[in-house]
C-alpha positions in Angstrom: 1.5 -5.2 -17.6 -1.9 -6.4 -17.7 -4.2 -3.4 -17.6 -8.0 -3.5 -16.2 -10.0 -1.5 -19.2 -13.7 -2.3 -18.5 -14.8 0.0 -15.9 -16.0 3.1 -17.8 -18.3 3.9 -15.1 -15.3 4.6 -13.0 -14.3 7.4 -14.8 -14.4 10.8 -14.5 -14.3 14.8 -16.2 -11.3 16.5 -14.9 -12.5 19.9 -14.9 -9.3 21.7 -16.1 -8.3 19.0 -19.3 -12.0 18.4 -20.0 -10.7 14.1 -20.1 -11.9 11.7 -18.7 -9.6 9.2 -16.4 -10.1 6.1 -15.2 -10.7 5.3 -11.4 -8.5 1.9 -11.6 -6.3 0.6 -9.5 -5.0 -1.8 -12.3 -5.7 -5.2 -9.9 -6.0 -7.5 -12.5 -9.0 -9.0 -11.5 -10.8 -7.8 -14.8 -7.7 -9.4 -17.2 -9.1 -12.8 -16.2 -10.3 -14.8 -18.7 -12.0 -17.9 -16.6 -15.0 -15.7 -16.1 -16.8 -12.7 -17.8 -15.1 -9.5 -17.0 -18.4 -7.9 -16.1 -18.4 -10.4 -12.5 -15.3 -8.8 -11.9 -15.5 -5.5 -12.3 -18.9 -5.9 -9.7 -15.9 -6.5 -6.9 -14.0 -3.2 -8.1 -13.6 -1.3 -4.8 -14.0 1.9 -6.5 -18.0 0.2 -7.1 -18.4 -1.2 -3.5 -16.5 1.4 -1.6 -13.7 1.0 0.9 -14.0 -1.1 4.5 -17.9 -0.9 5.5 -19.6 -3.8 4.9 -16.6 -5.9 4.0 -15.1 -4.7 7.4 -18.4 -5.9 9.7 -18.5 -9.4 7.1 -14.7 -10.1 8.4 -14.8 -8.8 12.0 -18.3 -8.6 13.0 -18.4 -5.0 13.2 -16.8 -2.1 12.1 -14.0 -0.7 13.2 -14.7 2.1 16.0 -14.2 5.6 14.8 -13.9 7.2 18.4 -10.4 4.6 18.8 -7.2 6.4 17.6 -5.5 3.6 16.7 -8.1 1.2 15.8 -9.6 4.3 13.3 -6.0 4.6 11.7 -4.8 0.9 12.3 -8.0 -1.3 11.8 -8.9 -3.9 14.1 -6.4 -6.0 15.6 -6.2 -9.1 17.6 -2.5 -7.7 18.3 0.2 -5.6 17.0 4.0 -6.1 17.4 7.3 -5.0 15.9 9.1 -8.0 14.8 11.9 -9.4 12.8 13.6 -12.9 11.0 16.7 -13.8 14.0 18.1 -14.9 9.8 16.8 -12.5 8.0 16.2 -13.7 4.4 19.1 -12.0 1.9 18.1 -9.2 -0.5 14.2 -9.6 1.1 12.4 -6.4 1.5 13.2 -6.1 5.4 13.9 -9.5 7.1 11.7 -11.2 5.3 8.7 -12.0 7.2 6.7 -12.4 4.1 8.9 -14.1 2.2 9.2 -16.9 5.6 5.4 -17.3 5.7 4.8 -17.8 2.0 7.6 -20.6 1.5 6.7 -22.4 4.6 3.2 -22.7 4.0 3.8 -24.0 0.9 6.7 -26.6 1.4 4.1 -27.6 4.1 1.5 -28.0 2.0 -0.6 -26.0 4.0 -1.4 -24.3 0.6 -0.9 -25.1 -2.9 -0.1 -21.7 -4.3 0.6 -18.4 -3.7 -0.5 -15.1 -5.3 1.9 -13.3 -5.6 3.7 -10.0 -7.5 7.2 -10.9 -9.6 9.4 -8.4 -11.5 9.7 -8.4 -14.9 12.7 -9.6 -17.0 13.0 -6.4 -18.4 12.0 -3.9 -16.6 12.7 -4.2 -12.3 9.6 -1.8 -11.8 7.5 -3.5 -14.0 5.3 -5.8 -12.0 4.3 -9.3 -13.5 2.1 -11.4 -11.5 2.7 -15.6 -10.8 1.0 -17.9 -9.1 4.1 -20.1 -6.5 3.5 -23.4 -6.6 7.6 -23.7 -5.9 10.1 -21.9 -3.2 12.1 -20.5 -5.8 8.7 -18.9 -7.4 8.1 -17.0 -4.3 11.9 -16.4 -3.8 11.9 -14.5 -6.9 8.8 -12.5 -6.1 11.1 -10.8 -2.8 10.8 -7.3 -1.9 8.5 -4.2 -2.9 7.4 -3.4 -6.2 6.2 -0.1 -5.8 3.9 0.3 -8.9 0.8 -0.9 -9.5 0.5 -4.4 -10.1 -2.3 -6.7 -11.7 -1.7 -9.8 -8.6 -5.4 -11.0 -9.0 -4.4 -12.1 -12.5 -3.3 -15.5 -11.2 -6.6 -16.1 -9.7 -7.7 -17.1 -12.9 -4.8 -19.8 -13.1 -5.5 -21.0 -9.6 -9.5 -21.6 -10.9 -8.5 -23.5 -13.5 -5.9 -25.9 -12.0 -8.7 -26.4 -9.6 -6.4 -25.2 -6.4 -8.2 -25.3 -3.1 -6.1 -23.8 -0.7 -4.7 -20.5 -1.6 -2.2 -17.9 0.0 -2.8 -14.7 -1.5 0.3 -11.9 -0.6 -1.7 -8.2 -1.8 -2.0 -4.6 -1.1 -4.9 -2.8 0.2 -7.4 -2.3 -2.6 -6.1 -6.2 -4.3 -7.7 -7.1 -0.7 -10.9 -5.7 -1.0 -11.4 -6.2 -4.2 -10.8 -10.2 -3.1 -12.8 -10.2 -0.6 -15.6 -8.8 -1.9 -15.4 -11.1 -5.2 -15.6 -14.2 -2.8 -18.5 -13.0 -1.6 -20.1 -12.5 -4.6 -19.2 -14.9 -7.2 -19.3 -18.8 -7.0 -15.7 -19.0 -8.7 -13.9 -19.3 -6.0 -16.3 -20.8 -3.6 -14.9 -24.1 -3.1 -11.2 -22.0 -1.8 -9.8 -22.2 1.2 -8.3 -18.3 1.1 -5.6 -16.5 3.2 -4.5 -13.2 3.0 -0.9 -11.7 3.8 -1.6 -8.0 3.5 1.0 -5.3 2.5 0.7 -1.6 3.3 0.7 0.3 0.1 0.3 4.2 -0.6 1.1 6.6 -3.5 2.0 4.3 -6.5 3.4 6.7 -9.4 1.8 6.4 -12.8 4.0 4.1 -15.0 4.5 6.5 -17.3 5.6 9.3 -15.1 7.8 7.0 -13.0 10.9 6.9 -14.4 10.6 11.0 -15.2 10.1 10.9 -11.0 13.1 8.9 -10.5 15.5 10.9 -13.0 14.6 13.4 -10.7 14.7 12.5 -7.6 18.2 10.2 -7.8 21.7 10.7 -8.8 21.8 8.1 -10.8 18.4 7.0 -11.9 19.6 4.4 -14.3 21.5 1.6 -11.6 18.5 2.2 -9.0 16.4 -1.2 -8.1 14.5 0.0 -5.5 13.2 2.4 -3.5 11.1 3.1 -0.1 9.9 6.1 1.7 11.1 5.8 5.3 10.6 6.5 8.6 14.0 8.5 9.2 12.2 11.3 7.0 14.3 10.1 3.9 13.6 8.0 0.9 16.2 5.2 0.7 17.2 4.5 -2.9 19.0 1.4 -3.3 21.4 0.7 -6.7 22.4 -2.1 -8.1 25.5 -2.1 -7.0 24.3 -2.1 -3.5 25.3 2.0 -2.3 22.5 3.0 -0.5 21.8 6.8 -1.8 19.3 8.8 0.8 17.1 12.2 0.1 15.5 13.6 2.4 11.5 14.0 2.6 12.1 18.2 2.8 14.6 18.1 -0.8 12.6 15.9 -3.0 11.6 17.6 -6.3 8.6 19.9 -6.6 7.1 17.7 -9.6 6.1 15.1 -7.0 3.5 17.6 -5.6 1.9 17.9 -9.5 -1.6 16.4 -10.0 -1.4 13.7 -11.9 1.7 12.0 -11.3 0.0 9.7 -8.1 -2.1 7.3 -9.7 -5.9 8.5 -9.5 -6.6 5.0 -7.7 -3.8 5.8 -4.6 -5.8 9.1 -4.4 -8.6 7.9 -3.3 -7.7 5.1 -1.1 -8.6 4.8 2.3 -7.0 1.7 3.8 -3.2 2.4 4.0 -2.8 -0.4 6.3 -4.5 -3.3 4.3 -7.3 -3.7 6.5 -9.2 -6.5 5.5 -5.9 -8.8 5.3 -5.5 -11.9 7.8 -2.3 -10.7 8.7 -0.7 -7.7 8.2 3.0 -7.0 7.8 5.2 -4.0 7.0 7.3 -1.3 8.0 5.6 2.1 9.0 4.5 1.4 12.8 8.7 -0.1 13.4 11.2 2.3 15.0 13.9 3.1 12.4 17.0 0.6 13.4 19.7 1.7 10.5 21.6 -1.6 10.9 18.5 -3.7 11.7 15.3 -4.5 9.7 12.5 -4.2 12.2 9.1 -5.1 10.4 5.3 -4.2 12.3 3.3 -6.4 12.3 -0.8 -6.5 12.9 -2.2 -10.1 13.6 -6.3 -9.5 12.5 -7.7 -12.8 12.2 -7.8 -16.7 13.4 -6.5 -17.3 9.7 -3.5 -15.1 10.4 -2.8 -16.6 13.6 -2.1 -20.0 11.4 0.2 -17.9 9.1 1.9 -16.7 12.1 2.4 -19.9 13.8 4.5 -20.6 10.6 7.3 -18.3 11.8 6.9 -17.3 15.4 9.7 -19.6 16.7 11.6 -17.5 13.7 11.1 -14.0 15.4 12.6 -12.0 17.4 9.6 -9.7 18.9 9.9 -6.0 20.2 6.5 -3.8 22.1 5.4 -1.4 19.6 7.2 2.3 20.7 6.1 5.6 20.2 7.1 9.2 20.6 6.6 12.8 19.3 4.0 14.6 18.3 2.5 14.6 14.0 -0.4 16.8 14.8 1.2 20.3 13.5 3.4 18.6 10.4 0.0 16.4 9.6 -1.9 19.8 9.7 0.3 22.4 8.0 1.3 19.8 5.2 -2.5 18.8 4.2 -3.7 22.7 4.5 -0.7 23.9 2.4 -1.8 20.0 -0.6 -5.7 20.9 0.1 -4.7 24.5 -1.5 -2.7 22.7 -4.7 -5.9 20.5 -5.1 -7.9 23.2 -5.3 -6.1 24.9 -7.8 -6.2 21.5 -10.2 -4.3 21.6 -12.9 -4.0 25.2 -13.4 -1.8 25.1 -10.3 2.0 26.5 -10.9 4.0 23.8 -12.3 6.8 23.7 -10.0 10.4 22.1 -10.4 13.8 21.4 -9.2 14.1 21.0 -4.9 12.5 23.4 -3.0 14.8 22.9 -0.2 18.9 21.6 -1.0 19.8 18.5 -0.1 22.4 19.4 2.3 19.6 22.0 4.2 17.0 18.8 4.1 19.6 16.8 5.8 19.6 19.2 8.7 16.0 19.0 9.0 15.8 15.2 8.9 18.5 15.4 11.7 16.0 17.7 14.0 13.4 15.4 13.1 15.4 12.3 14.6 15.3 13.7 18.0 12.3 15.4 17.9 9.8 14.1 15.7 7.5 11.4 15.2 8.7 7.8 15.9 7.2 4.2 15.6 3.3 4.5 15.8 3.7 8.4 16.0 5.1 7.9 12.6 2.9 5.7 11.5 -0.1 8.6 12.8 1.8 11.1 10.7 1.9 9.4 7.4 -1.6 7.4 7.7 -3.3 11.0 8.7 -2.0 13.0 6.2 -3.0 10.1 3.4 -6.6 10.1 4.4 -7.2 14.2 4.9 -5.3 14.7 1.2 -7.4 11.5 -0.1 -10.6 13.1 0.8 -10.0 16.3 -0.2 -9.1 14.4 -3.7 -12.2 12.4 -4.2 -14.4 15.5 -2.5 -12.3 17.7 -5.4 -12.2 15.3 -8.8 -14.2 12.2 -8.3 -17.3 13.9 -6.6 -20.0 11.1 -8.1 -17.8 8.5 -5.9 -17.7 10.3 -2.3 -20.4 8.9 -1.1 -19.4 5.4 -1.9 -15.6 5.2 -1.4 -15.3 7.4 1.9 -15.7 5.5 5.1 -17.2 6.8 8.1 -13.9 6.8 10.3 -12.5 9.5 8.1 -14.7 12.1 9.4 -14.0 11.6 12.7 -10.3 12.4 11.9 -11.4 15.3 10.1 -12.8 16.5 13.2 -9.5 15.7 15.2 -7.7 17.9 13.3 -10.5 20.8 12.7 -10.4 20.4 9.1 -13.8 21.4 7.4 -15.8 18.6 5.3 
């Protein structure tokens, strides 16, 4: 996997090793080889910071920090829950994605499409492609939760001269784009559009098959897995079984610094922002034999990717119920402690809580809990208070820069000292 190495300024002393890591989100913009690195790494959103300026540039404005949902969900033109009436076998959900991207290009409304394959040989390896073809994007289906180098292909795309580009990224890939365009004449002459996926919490590629031993039965025949919104992470094998774990039983290593990637630490856009059009999972109710996706429309460029599939959908009002306030609170208090501590924190193993006893609690929590954008509140809120507390704790030279304003107001909500 290509790896970004350039950015030495990005790094930082962790207090307890006394090493320095680097702030990278791995994006692949600084592997390309059609310009000089050094342009590059200018757009690295770890440099520029997250939402801002790029966010008024897009919109306008910024996004309204006194809003609940616009502070957690960006700015919208509209949000809906939504899925494929023939959902696209082995996609991620229905398919939504999948739908846009090989429409668009049979169309020839664009000529390629960045986008994130798996490797040959290894299914959580990430290799990025530019699809010129339906069976190219066919083959880049479903989540690949690790970090991936996708704005590798941009380099290809420059050199075969491609003018009208579909680029399918997560959050800080996004920024990082956007900002580049900005700044650099490369892709100037680019007719851009952005499908944006929510992303969170990518495990170092080192540590992630040691996470996965440990978290599944049978870590060998898994081929994916997703954190979901019945307070359970579904882990799917190859030979299709469907194995679940709840939120409350996974292993105690998960909570060690050091295993998140330093770069899903200190990101502040869960929701992918900055995208054209934004589709995923998190704000959907949880349908076990459906595959409801949600679905933010942001810009006049995503209402042409849209237009691609709408006939396509069936649509659903966005639902909500519950109340994350307490579990956002008493979770972040109990990490902000853990942070603290650093590395000289009690190494902690094996499941705190059995799986059988975890299954209980996820049953309570399917009555009572948080559901659809209540969910959505829970998981967002707890990313940004840990986050901050992250880069406040071990990347202290970048606070200024990478925290955006909105967070502070959540702070306040939930009386949480800066």
């Amino acid at each position: 996997m290509a790896q970004a190495t350039y950015s030495s300024e990005a790094e930082i002393v962790d207090k307890q090793k006394g090493k320095r890591e680097a702030l990278c989100s791995s994006c692949g913009l600084c592997s390309v080889k059609s310009w000089p690195a050094k342009e590059s790494i200018q757009s690295c959103v770890f440099r520029v910071g997250w939402l801002g300026g790029l966010e008024s540039e897009l919109f306008g404005r910024e996004r309204n920090p006194n809003s609940f949902e616009e502070s957690r969900f960006g700015i919208t033109k509209k949000r809906f829950v939504a899925q494929l009436k023939n959902p696209i076998p082995h996609a991620q959900w229905s398919g939504i994605i999948t739908r846009i991207c090989t429409k668009a290009l049979e169309s020839g409304f664009v000529e390629g499409v960045v986008a994130v394959q798996n490797s040959q040989d290894d299914i959580f390896v990430p290799k990025p492609v530019l699809a010129t073809s339906t069976a190219d994007v066919f083959k880049a289906k479903g989540n690949k939760p690790a970090l991936a180098p996708a704005l590798l292909s941009l380099g290809e795309a420059y050199e075969k001269k491609l003018k009208r580009l579909l680029v399918v990224g997560a959050p800080c890939h996004v920024h990082i784009l956007r900002d580049f365009v900005k700044r650099s004449p490369y892709l100037k002459d680019a007719e851009i559009y952005v499908l944006g996926i929510p992303c969170t919490d990518n495990v170092k590629p080192e540590k992630l098959r040691w996470i996965l031993e440990r978290i599944s039965s049978s870590h060998q025949t898994l081929c994916h897995y997703e954190f979901m919104q019945d307070f359970q992470v579904h882990l799917k094998h190859d030979n299709g079984r469907i194995e679940k774990v709840p939120y409350f039983s996974l292993p105690q290593e998960l909570s060690q610094i050091g295993v998140f990637a330093p770069s899903c630490m200190s990101c502040f856009d869960y929701v992918n922002s900055l995208s054209d059009l934004t589709v995923g999972y998190l704000g959907a109710p949880f349908m076990p034999n459906e595959k409801r996706q949600w679905v933010l429309l942001r810009t006049e460029k995503g209402e042409e990717l849209l237009k691609f599939v709408e006939d396509e959908l069936d649509t659903y009002p966005e639902e909500t119920s519950g109340d994350a306030r307490e579990a956002v609170k008493m979770n972040v208090e109990r990490t902000i402690e853990q942070l603290k501590l650093g590395n000289k924190a009690p190494a902690k193993t094996g499941r705190r809580i059995p799986i059988w006893v975890g299954k209980l609690i996820t049953y309570m929590m399917s009555k009572k809990g948080p559901k659809g954008l209540e969910f959505a509140r829970y998981t967002i809120d707890f990313h940004i208070l840990r986050n901050y507390y992250y880069v406040k704790l071990f990347y202290p030279e970048k606070f200024e820069t990478i925290v955006p304003k909105h967070v502070y107001k959540v702070l306040e909500e939930y009386g949480i000292p800066k």
